[in-house]
KEKE-3310 file (N, C-alpha, C; in steps of 0.2 Angstrom, whole numbers, plus 5000, padded with zeros to 4 digits):
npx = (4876:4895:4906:4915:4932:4943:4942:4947:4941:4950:4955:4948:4954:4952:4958:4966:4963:4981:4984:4995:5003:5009:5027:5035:5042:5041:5033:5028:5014:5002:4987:4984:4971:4954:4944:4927:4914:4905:4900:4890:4899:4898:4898:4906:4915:4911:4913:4926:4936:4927:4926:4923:4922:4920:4921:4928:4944:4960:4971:4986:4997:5006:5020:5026:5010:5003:4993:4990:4982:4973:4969:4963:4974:4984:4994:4990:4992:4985:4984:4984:4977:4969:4952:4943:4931)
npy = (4958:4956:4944:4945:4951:4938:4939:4943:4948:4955:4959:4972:4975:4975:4959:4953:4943:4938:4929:4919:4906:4904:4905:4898:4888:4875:4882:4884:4874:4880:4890:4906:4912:4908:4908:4911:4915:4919:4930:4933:4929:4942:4952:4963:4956:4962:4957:4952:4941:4935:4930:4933:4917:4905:4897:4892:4890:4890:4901:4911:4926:4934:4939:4957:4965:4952:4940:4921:4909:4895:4883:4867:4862:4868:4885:4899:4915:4931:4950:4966:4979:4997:5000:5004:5007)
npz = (5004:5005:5011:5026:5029:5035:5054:5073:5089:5102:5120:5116:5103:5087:5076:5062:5047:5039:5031:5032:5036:5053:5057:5068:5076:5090:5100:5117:5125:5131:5128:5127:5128:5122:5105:5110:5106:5091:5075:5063:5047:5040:5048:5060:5075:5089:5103:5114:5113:5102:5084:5067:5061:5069:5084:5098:5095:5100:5103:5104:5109:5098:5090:5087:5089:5086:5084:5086:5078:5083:5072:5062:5065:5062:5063:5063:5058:5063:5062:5070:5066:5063:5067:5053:5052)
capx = (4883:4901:4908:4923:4938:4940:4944:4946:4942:4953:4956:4945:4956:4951:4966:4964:4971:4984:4983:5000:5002:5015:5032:5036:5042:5045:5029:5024:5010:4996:4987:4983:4966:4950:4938:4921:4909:4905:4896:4891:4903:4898:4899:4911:4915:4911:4915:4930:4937:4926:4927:4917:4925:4919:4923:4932:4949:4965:4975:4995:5000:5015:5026:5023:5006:4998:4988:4991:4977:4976:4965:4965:4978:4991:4996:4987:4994:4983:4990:4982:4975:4966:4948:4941:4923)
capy = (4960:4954:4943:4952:4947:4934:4944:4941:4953:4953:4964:4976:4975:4971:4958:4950:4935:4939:4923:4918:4903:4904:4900:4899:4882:4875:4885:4884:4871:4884:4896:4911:4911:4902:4910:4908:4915:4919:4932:4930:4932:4948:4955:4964:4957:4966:4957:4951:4932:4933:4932:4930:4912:4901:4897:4884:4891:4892:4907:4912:4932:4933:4944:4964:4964:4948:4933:4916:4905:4884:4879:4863:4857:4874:4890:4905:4921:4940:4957:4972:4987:4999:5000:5009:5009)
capz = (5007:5005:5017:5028:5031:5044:5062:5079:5096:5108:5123:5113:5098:5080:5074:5054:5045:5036:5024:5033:5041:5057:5057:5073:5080:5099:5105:5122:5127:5135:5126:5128:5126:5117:5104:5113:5101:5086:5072:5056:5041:5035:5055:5064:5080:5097:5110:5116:5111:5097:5080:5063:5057:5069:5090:5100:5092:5105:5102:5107:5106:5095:5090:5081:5086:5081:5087:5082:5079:5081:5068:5058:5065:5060:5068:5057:5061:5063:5063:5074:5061:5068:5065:5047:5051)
cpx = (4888:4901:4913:4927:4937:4945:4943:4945:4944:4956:4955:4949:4956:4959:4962:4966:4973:4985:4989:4999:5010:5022:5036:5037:5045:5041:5029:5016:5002:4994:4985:4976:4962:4945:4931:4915:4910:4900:4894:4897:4905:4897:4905:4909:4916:4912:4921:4932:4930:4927:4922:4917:4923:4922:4927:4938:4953:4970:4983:4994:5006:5018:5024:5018:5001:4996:4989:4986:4979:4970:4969:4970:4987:4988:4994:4990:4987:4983:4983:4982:4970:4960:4946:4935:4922)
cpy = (4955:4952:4946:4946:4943:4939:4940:4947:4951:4957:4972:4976:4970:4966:4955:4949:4941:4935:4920:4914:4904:4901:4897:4891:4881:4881:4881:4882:4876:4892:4902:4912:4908:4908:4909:4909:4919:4923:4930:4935:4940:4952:4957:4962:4960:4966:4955:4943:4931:4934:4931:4924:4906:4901:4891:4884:4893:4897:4909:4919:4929:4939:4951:4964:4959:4944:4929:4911:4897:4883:4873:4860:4859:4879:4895:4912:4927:4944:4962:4976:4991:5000:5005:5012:5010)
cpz = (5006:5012:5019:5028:5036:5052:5067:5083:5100:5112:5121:5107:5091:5080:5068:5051:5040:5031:5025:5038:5045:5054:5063:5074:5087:5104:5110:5121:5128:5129:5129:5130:5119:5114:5106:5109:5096:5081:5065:5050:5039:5043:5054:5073:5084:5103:5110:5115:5106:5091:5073:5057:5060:5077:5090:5096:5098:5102:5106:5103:5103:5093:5086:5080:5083:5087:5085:5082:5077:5079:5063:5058:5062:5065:5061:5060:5057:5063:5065:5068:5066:5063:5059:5049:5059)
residu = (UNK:UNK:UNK:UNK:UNK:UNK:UNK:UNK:UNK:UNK:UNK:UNK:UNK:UNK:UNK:UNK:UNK:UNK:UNK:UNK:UNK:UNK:UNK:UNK:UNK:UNK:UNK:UNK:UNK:UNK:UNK:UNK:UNK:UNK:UNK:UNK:UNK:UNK:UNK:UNK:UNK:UNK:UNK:UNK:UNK:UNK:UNK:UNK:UNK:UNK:UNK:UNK:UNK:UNK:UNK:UNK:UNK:UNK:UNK:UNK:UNK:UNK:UNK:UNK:UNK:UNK:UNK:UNK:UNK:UNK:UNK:UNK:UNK:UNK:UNK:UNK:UNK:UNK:UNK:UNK:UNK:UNK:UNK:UNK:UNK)
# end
């Protein structure tokens, strides 16, 4: 099986990189919430602050729908679709 996109759950809601990093500068210090755990690749996430890329990532809602993740030391943005499967 193909691995999936990378995704996050949050407040029930699928969100999915985009392949865009933020542009947003002069965020606010606090996030929002932390991914806590974690599926394997080829998963869809089910619960809530997980995703299937990895945990211990701090997140910021951001604007039209997205999420912004702080990995590596950048802001990754994720945009809300609504579920296929």
């Amino acid at each position: 099986m193909w691995d999936r996109m990378p995704m996050i759950r949050v407040n029930g809601k699928l969100y999915y990189d985009t392949g865009k990093e933020s542009t947003i500068s002069g965020r606010c210090g606090t996030m929002d919430g932390e991914i806590t755990s974690t599926v394997a690749e080829t998963e869809i996430p089910i619960d809530d602050n997980q995703s299937n890329f990895g945990s211990g990532f701090g997140y910021q809602y951001g604007a039209d729908d997205t999420i912004e993740i702080y990995m590596n030391e950048k802001w990754f943005v994720f945009a809300y679709r609504k579920e296929s499967e």
